[in-house]
C-alpha positions as CSV (number, residue, x, y, z in Angstrom):
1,X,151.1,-96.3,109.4
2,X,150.2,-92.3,108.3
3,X,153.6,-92.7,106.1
4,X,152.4,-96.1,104.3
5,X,148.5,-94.1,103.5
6,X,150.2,-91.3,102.4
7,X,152.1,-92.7,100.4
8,X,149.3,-95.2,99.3
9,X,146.8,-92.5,99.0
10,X,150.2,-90.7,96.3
11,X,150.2,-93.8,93.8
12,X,146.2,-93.2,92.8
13,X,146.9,-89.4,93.0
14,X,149.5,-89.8,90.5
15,X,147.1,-92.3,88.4
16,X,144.5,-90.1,88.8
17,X,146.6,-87.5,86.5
18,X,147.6,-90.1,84.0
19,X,144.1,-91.3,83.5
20,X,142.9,-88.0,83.3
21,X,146.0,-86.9,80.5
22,X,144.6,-89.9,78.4
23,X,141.1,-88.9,78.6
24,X,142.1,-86.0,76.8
25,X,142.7,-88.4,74.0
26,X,139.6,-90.6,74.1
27,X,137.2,-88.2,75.2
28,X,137.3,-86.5,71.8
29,X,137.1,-89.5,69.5
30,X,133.1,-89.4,69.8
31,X,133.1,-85.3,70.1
32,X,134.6,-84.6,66.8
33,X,133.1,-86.6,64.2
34,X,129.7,-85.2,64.9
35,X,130.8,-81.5,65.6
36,X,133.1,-81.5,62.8
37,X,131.7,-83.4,60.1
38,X,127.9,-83.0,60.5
39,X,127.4,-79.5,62.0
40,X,128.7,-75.9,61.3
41,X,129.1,-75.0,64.7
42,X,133.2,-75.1,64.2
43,X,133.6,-74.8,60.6
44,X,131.4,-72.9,57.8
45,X,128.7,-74.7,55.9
46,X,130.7,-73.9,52.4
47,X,133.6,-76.2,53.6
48,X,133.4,-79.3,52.0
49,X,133.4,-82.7,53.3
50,X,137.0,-84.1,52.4
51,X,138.3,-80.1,53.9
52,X,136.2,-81.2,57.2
53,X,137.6,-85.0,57.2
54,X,141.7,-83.6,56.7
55,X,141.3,-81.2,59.5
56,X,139.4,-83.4,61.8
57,X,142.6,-86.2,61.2
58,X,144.6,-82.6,62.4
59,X,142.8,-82.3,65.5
60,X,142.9,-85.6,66.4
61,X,146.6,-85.9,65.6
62,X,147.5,-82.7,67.6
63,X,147.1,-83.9,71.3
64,X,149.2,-86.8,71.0
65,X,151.9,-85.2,68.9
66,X,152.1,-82.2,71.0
67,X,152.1,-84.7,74.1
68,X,154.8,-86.6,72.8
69,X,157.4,-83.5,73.0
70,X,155.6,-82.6,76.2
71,X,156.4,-85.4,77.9
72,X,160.4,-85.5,76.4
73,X,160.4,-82.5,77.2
74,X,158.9,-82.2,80.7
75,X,160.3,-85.5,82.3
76,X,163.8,-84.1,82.3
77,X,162.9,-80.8,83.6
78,X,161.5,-82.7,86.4
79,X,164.6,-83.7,87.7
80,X,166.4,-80.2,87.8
81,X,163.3,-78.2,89.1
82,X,161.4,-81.3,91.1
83,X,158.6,-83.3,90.6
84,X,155.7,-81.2,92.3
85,X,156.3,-77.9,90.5
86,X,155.7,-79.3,87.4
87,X,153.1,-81.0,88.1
88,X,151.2,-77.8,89.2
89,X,152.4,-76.0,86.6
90,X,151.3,-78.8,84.1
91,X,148.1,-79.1,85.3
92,X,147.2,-75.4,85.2
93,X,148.2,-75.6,81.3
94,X,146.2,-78.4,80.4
95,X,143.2,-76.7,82.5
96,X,143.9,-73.7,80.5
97,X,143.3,-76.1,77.3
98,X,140.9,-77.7,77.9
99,X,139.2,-74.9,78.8
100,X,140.1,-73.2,75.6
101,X,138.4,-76.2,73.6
102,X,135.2,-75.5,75.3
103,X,135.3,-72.3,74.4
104,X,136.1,-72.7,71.3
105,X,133.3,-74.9,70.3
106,X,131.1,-73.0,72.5
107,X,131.4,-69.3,70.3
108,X,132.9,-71.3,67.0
109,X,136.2,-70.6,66.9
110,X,138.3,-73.0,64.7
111,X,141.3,-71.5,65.3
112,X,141.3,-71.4,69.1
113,X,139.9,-74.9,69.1
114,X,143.5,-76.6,67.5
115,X,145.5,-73.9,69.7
116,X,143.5,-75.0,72.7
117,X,144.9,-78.9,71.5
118,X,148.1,-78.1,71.2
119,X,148.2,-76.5,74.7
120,X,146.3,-79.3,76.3
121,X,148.7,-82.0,74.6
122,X,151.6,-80.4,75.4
123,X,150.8,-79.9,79.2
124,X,149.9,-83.7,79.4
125,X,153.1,-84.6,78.9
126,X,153.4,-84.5,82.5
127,X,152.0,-88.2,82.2
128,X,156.1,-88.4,82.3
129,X,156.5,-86.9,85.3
130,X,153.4,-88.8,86.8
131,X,155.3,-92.3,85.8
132,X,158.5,-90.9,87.1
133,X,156.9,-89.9,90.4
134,X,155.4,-93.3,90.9
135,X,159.3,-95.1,90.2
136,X,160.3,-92.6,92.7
137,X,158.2,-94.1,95.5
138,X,158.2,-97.5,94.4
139,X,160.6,-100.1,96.2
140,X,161.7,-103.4,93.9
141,X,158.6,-105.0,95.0
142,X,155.7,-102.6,94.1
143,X,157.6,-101.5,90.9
144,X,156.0,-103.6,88.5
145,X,152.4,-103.3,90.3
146,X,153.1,-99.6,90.0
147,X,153.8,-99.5,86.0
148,X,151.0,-101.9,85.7
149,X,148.4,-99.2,87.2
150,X,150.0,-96.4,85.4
151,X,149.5,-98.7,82.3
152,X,145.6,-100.2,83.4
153,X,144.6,-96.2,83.6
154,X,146.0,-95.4,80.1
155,X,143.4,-98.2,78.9
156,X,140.6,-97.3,81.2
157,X,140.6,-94.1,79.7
158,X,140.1,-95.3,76.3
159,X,137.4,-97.3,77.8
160,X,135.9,-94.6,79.9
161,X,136.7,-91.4,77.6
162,X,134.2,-92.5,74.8
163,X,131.4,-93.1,76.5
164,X,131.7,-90.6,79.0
165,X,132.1,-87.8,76.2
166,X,129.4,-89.4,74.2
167,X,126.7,-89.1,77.4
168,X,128.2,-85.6,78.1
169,X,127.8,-83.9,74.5
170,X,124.7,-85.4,73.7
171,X,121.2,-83.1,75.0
172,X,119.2,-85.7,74.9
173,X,121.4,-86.8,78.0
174,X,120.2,-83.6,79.8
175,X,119.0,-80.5,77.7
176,X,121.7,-78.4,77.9
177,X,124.7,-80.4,77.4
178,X,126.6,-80.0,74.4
179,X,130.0,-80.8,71.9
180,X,131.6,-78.3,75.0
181,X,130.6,-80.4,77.9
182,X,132.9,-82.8,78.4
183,X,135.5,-79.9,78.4
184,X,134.2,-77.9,80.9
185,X,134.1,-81.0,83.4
186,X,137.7,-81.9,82.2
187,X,138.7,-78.8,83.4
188,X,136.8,-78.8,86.6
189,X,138.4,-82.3,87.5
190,X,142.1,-81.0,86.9
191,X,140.7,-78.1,88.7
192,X,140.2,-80.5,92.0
193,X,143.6,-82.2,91.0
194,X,145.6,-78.7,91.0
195,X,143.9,-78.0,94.6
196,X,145.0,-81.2,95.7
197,X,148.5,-80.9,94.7
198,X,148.9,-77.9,96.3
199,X,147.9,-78.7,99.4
200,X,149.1,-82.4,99.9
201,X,150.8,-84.0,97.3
């Protein structure tokens, strides 16, 4: 019965990271078209619109591509060095990015703000070893139920992710939220995650 909840209580640990990798995505769909395009808090007010429109399409496109060899990258190191490691180590980089964005926007620094993306991406490649993990504990009949969580938490956060970074950047929500607010909880929820993964997962 304890070995059936842990391992219950695993599979929405290991979703929980997936969702949160892809929020990293769909979080920042709302975020930079207003702090990019319409304000100078990022880049200087003599940059011109098409300038601010290319490197926006840059920041968007960095997360994914960086995530891409992150996860190629990161799901065969998982087998030599095991799954948990990783994971940690993972998690603590895309804190660190995350972080970084917040930062970024927070004193108006360009140039940390797509380093801070690339880091972030990168580090959710671990989405890999998430989806390997879940194979890993998955017998032939909760396979496909399995892949189809991991798959219904990529979508949610495309669902979630917008309108949660939306409420979070906007003070009109609550006075001192801002473009750097849906960073800073980001990283305070992979925080939690990182604490829980040390301890139990």
């Amino acid at each position: 019965m304890r070995l059936d909840y842990k391992k219950k209580w695993t599979i929405w640990f290991l979703i929980s990271v997936i969702f949160i990798d892809f929020m990293g995505m769909a979080t920042v769909v709302v975020i930079f078209p207003k702090l990019l395009l319409t304000s100078n808090i990022v880049f200087s007010e003599s940059m011109s619109g098409g300038s601010r429109l290319m490197w926006m399409g840059v920041l968007l496109a960095l997360y994914p591509l960086a995530q891409i060899v992150g996860a190629s990258l990161f799901g065969k190191l998982s087998d030599y060095y095991g799954r948990k490691f990783l994971l940690i180590f993972t998690l603590v980089g895309t804190l660190i990015g995350f972080f970084m964005s917040g930062l970024s926007i927070a004193l108006g620094l360009p140039l940390l703000l797509f380093v801070s993306r690339l880091i972030a991406g990168f580090c959710a490649g671990n989405v890999a070893i998430a989806q390997a993990s879940l194979l890993d504990i998955s017998d032939d009949e909760t396979k496909t139920k399995n892949i189809a969580l991991s798959q219904m938490a990529m979508g949610l956060a495309y669902i979630v992710g917008p309108i949660l970074g939306a409420m979070l950047s906007e003070s009109s929500t609550v006075t001192w939220f801002s473009s750097a607010t849906p960073f800073w909880l980001l990283s305070l929820v992979i925080g939690v995650l990182i604490c829980v993964t040390i301890s139990y997962y």
